[in-house]
C-alpha positions as CSV (number, residue, x, y, z in Angstrom):
1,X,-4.8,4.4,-62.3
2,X,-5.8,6.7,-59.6
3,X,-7.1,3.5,-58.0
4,X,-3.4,2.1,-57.8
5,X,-1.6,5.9,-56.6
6,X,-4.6,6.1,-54.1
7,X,-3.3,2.6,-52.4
8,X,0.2,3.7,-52.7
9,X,-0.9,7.1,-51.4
10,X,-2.3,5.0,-48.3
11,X,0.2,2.5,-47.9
12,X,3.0,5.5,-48.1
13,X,1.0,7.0,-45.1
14,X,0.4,4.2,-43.0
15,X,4.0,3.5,-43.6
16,X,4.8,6.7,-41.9
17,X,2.2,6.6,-39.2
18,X,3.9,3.3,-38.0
19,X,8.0,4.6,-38.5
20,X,6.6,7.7,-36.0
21,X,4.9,5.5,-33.7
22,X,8.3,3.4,-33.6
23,X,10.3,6.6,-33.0
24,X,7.7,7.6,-30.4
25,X,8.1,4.6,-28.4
26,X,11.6,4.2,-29.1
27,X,12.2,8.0,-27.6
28,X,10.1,7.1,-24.2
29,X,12.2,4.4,-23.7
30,X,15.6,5.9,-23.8
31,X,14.0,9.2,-21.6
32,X,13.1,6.1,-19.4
33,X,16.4,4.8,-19.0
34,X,15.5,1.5,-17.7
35,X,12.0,-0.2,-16.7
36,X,10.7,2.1,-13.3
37,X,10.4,0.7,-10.1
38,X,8.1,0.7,-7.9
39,X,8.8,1.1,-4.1
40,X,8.8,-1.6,-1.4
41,X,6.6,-1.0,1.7
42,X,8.5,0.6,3.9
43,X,7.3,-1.5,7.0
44,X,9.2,-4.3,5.4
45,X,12.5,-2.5,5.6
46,X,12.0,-0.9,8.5
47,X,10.4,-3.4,10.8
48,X,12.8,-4.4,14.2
49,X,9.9,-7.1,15.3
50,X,8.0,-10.0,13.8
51,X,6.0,-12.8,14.9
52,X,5.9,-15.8,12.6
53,X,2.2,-17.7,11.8
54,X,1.9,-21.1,10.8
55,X,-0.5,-21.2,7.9
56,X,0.1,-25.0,7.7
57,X,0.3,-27.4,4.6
58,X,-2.5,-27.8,2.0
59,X,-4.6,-31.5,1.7
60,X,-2.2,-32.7,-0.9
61,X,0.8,-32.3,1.1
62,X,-0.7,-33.7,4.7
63,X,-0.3,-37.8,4.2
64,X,3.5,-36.5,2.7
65,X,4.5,-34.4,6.2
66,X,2.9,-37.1,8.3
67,X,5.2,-39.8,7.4
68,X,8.1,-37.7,7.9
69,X,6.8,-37.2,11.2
70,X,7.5,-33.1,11.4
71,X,3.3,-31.7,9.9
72,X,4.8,-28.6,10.8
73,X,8.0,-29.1,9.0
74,X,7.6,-25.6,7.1
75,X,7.3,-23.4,10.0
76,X,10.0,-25.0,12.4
77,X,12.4,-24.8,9.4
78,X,11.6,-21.2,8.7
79,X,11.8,-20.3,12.3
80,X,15.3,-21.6,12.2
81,X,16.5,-19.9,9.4
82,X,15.0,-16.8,10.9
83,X,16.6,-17.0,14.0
84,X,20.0,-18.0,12.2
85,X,19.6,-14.8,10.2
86,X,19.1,-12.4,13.2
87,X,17.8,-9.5,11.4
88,X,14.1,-9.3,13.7
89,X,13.4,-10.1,16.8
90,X,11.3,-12.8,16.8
91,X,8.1,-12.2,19.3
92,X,5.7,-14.5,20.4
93,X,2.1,-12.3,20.2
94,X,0.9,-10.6,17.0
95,X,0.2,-7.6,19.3
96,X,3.8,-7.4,20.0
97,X,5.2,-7.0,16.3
98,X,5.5,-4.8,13.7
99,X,4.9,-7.7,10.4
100,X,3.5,-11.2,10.5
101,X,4.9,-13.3,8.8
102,X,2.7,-16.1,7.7
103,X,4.5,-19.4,6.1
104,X,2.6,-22.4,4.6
105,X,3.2,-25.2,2.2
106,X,1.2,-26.4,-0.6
107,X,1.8,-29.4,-3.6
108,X,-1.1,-28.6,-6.3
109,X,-1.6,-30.9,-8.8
110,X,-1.1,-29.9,-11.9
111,X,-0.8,-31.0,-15.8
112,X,-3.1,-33.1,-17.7
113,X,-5.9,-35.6,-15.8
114,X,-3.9,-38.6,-16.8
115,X,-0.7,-36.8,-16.6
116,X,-0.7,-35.0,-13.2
117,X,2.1,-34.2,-10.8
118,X,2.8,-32.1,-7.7
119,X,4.1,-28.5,-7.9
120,X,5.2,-27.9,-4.3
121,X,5.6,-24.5,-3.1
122,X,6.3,-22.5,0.0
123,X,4.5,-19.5,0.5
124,X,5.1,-16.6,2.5
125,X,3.1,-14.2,3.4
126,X,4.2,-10.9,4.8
127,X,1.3,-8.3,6.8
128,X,1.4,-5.4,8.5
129,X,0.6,-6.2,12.5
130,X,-1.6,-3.4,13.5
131,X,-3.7,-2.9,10.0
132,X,-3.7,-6.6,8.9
133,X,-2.9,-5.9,5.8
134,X,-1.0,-8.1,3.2
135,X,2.1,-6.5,2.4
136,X,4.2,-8.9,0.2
137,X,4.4,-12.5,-0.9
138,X,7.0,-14.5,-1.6
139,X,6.7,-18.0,-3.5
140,X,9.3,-20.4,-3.5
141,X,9.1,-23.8,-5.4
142,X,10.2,-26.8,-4.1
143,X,11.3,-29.9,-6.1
144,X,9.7,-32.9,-5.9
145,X,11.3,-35.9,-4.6
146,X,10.5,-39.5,-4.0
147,X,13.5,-40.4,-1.0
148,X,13.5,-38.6,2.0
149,X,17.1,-37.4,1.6
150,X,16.5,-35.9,-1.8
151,X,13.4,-34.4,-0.7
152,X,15.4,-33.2,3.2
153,X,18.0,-31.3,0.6
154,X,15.2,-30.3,-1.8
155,X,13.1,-28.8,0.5
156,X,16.3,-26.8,2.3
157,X,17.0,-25.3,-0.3
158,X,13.3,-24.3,-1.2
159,X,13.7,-22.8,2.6
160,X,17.2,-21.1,1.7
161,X,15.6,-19.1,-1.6
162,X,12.6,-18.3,-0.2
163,X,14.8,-16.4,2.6
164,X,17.2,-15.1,0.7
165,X,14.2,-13.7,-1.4
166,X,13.1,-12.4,1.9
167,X,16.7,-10.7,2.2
168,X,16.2,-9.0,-1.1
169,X,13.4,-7.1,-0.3
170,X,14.2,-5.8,2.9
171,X,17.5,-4.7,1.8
172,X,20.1,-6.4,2.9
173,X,23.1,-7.2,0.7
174,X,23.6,-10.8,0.3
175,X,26.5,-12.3,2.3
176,X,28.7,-15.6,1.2
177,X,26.7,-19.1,1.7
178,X,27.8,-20.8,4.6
C-alpha cells in the first residue's frame, strides 16, 4: 500500500512540477509580447553607395547560361533592377562604396542518386566595403524550366523577389508592381 500512495505521491508531484513549468513559460511569453527581433546592420539602411560583384554561376548552371548566350545573365539582370530601383548609387570601384553587393547563381543537385533535379538559386551577398565583412544574404529560388520562355519569366521573377527581399531589409515600404 505505501508502495501505491508513494507513486501517486510522485506522479501528483511531477504533475505539478510540469503545470508550473507550463505557467512559467506561458507567463514569459505574454511579458514577451511577440517573438524579439533582432536589429539589421545599420550600414544596410544607411548606405547612399554600392558597387555590385559578379560572383558568377556555379558548374551546374554553366552549359545552361551558355546556350542562352548571356554567362552573365545574373548580374546584368540585377544591375538592371538596381538601377530601375534608384535607391544607391551605383559605383564602379569597391573603394568607392559603402556595401558590395555580390550576386551569383547556383543549380545544386539535389534528391535521391537516381532521382536528382536542380534547385536553382540566386544568391546575394551583401558586405561592408571598407571591413570586408559579410553583412546579409539573401537567397532567392528559382524555378526550373525546360523552354527558354518559361525559364526568361521564371528567372524574372527569381530576380524580382530577391529585390524586393532586398527592399525589406533596408526599409523601404513596398510600392505597387509595375
Amino acid at each position: 500500500m505505501f508502495h501505491r500512495n508513494r507513486q501517486g505521491v510522485l506522479r501528483t508531484m511531477f504533475a505539478v512540477v510540469m503545470v508550473m513549468c507550463g505557467m512559467a513559460v506561458n507567463a514569459a511569453t505574454q511579458d514577451a509580447g511577440k517573438p524579439a527581433t533582432a536589429p539589421m546592420p545599420t550600414a544596410i539602411q544607411t548606405a547612399k553607395r554600392v558597387f555590385l560583384g559578379n560572383a558568377g554561376v556555379d558548374g551546374n548552371s554553366i552549359p545552361a547560361f551558355r546556350k542562352s548566350g548571356d554567362m552573365n545573365q545574373p548580374y546584368n539582370w540585377f544591375y538592371v533592377a538596381m538601377k530601375d530601383w534608384g535607391h544607391y548609387e551605383l559605383v564602379g570601384s569597391p573603394a568607392d562604396a559603402d556595401l558590395v553587393f555580390e550576386i551569383s547563381f547556383a543549380a545544386p543537385l539535389v534528391g535521391a542518386e537516381k532521382i536528382s533535379t536542380f534547385a536553382p538559386y540566386l544568391r546575394l551577398e551583401i558586405l561592408d566595403a571598407k571591413t570586408h565583412f559579410l553583412l546579409w544574404t539573401i537567397v532567392e529560388p528559382v524555378e526550373v524550366a525546360y523552354r527558354k520562355a518559361t525559364w526568361g519569366k521564371n528567372f524574372n521573377t527569381g530576380m524580382t523577389n530577391l529585390v524586393s527581399d532586398l527592399k525589406n531589409i533596408t526599409g523601404e515600404t513596398q510600392t505597387a508592381s509595375k
